[in-house]
N, C-alpha and C positions, 0 to 999 in steps of 0.2 A: 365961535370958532371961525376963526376967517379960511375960508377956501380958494384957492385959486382958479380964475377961470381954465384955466391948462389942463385942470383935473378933472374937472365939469365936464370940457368940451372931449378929455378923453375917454370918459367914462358914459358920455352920452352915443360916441363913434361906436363904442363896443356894446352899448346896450338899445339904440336907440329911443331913450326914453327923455323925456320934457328937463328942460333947463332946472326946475324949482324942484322934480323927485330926484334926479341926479346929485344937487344939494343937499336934500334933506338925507338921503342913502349914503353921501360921504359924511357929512356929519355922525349919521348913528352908529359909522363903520370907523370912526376915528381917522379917517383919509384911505383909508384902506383899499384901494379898487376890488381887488375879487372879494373881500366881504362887502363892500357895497353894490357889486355885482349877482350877489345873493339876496340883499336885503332889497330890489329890485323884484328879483324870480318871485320873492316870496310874495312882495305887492301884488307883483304880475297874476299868480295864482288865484289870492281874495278877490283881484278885479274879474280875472275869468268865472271864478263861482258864482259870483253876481249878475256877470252877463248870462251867462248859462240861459237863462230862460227866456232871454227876449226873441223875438219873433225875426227870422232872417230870411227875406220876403226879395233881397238880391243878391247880384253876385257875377259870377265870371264862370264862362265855360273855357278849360286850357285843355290844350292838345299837345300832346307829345308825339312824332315818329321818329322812329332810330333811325341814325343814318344810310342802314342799308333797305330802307324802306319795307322792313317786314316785319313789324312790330311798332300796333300803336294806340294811344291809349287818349282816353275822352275823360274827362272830371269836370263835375258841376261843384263849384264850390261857393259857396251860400256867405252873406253878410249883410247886414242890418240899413244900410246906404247906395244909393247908386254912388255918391262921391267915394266911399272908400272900397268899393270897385275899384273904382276907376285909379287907384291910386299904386304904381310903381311894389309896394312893398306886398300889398295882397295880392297881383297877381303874379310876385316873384314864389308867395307862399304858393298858389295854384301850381305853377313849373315845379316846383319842388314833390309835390304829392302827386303832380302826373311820374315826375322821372321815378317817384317811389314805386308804382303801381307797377311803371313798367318792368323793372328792378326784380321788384318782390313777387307778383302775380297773386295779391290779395283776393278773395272772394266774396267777402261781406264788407261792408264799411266800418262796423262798431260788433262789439261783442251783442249787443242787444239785436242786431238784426238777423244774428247766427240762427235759423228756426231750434224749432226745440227737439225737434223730432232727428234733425243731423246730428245735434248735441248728443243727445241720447243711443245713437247710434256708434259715436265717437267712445263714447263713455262704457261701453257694453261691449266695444271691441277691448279697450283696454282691461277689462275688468276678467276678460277671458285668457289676456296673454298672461296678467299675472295667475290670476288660478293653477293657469299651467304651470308656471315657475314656482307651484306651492308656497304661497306667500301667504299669509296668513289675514285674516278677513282685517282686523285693525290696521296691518301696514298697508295693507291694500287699500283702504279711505286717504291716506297722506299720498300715496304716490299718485293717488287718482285726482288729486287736487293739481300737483304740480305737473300732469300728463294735461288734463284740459288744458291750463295757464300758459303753458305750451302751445298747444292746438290752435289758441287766440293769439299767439304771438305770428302765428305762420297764415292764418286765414283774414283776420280782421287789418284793415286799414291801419287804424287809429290807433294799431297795439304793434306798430311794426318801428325796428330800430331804423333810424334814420342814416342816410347814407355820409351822412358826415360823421356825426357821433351816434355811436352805437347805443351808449346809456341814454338817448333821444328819444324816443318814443314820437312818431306823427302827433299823437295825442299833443305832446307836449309843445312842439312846434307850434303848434294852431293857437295852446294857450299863452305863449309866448307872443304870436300875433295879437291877440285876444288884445293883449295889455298893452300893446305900443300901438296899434288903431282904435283903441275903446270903444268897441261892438263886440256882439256874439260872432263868431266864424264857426262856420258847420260845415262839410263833406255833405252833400244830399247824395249824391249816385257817380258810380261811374263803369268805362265799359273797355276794357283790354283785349285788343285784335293781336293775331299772329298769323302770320298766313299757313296756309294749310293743318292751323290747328281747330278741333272741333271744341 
């Protein structure tokens, strides 16, 4: 299938990914930009699960303050090279996860860092509002699923919708980055000031 370069190069503006998978994703997509803009994501994903375990030893500290200077936010965000540091598109992802923090007011970074003992606390509040509402012990395990799922969407970093699109997930953002810098990206820590907030 001969492809044109017009397609390539606009298929690569909206996904920023390499000359030769931009090719091979309009091929598999029969020229199709948003299916090959899919069969891309999906790339993007297999290459993140693969990265997933490499060790992310640099990175970038970005700082956010609000214009009115009373609210502002610190992020260490973590990647495999001091070069892709240093590189325009990772520390545009770093700006994006501070303006997220500041936005949202996350408390943990990942659901795994949630302790267990707040979990639990979470979970045992819930479990007494439904009792009240006489729900019955089986429906009460289904809503209890979808009340945590919840909880991790308003607390955790990585679980939060993003300010552009809302089906976004940070999560995904990063794996997103994942695939068009080919390193692991990781969130290590971060810390949200307000003034006169305790």
């Amino acid at each position: 299938m001969n492809i044109s370069m017009d397609l390539i190069k606009e298929l690569r503006e909206k996904t920023s990914a390499g000359i030769v998978d931009c090719k091979k994703a309009l091929e598999a997509s029969g020229c199709d930009i948003s299916k090959a803009i899919d069969e891309l994501k999906k790339k993007g994903l297999a290459t993140a699960q693969k990265k997933a375990g490499r060790s992310t030893a640099q990175g970038t500290i970005e700082c956010y303050i609000h214009h009115d200077h009373t609210l502002g936010v610190m992020v260490e965000v973590n990647c495999e090279t001091d070069f892709v540091a240093n590189t325009p598109k990772f520390r545009e992802l770093a700006k994006k996860i501070a303006m997220q923090i500041a936005l949202d007011s996350p408390i943990y970074v990942s659901r795994e860092s949630v302790p267990a003992e707040v979990l639990e606390k979470e979970k045992n509040i819930y479990i007494e509002q439904l009792k009240a509402e006489k729900k019955p012990d089986a429906v009460i395990e289904k809503i209890l699923e979808g009340k945590v799922e919840a909880f991790y969407k308003q607390v955790c970093l990585l679980d939060l919708p993003t300010m552009a699109d809302p089906k976004i997930t940070i999560q995904d953002l990063i794996k997103d980055s994942v695939a068009t810098l080919q390193e692991n990206i990781t969130v290590r820590r971060f810390a949200r000031f307000k003034v006169a907030e305790i």
